[in-house]
C-alpha positions as CSV (number, residue, x, y, z in Angstrom):
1,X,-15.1,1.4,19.7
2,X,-11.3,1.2,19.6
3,X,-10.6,3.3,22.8
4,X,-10.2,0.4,25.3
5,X,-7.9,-0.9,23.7
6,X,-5.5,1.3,21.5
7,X,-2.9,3.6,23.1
8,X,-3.9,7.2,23.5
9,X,-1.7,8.8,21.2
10,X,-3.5,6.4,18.1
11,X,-6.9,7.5,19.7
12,X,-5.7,11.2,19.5
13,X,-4.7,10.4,15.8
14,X,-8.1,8.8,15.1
15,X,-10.2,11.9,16.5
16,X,-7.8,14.1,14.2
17,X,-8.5,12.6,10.8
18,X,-12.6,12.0,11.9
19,X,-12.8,8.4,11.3
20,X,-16.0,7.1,11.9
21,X,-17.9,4.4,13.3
22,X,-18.1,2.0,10.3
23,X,-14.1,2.7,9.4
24,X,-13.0,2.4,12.8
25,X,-14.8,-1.2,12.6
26,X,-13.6,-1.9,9.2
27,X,-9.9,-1.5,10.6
28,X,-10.4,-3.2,14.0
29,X,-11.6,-6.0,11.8
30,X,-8.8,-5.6,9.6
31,X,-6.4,-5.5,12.2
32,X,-8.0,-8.7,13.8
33,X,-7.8,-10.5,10.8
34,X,-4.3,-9.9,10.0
35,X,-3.6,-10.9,13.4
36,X,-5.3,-14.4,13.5
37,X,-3.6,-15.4,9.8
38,X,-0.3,-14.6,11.3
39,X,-1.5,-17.3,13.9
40,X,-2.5,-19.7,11.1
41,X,-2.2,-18.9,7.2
42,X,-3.0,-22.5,5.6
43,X,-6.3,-21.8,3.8
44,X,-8.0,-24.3,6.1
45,X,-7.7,-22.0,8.7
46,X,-8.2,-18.9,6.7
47,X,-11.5,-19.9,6.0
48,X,-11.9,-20.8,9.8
49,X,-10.5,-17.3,10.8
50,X,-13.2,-15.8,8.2
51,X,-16.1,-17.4,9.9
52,X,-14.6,-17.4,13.8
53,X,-14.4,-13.3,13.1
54,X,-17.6,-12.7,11.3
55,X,-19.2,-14.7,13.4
56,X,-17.6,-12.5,16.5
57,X,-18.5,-9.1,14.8
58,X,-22.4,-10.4,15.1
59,X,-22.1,-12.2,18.4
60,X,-20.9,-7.9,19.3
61,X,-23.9,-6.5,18.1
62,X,-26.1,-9.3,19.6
63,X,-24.9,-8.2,23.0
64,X,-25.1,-4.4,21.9
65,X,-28.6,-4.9,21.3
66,X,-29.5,-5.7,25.0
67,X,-26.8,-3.3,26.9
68,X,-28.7,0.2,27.9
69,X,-27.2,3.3,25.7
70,X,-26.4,0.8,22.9
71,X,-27.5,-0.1,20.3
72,X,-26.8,-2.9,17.6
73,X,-26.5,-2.1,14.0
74,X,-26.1,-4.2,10.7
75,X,-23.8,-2.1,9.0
76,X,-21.2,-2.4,12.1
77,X,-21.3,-6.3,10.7
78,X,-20.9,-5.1,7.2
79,X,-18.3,-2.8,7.9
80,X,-16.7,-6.3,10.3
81,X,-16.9,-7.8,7.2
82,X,-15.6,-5.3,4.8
83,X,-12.3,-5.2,7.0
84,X,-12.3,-9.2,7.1
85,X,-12.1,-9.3,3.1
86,X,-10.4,-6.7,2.3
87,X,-7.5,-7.8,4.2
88,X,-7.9,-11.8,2.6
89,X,-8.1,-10.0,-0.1
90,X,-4.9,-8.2,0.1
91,X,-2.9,-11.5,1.8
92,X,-4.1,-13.7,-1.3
93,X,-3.0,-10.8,-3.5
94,X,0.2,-10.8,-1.8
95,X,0.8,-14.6,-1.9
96,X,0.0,-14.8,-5.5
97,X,2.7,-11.9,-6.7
98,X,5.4,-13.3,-4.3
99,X,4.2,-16.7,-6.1
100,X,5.0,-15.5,-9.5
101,X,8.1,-13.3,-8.4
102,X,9.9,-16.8,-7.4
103,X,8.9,-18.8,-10.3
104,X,10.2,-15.8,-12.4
105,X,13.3,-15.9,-10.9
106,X,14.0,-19.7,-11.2
């Protein structure tokens, strides 16, 4: 999935550690996540980034499903999702220790 657009030396680094399908989704959604927040972090348009990518990941498959040697596949969505989360996740994480680290220093 991530061949047309990463550089060959990451896809060479991908076919050495064997990532699969699902984890090679899971970090193209990740990827795409982090860059759309750096676009726009308020939460408004968090939330709009959440539903904007999820939304993509299943318009993908849609299209998968009518393309000849494809094939669409609910856990590629999952797996969108998955990456979408966890990196939410992991920004609101973020926010909320550099949140307490500046109220601890003042």
């Amino acid at each position: 999935m991530l061949s047309p657009v990463l550089p060959e030396i990451l896809m060479e680094i991908f076919t050495f550690l064997k990532l699969n399908d699902k984890m090679e989704h899971f970090i193209a959604f990740f990827v795409l996540s982090f860059l759309l927040n750096r676009a726009s972090s308020t939460v408004t348009h968090r939330i709009r980034n959440v539903i904007a990518l999820l939304l993509f990941g299943i318009m993908i498959e849609f299209i998968q499903y009518f393309v000849p040697n494809r094939s669409a596949s609910r856990y590629d969505v999952l797996a969108n999702f998955m990456g979408i989360v966890m990196f939410q996740f992991s920004f609101s994480t973020y926010l909320y220790f550099k949140g307490k680290k500046k109220t601890s220093i003042e």
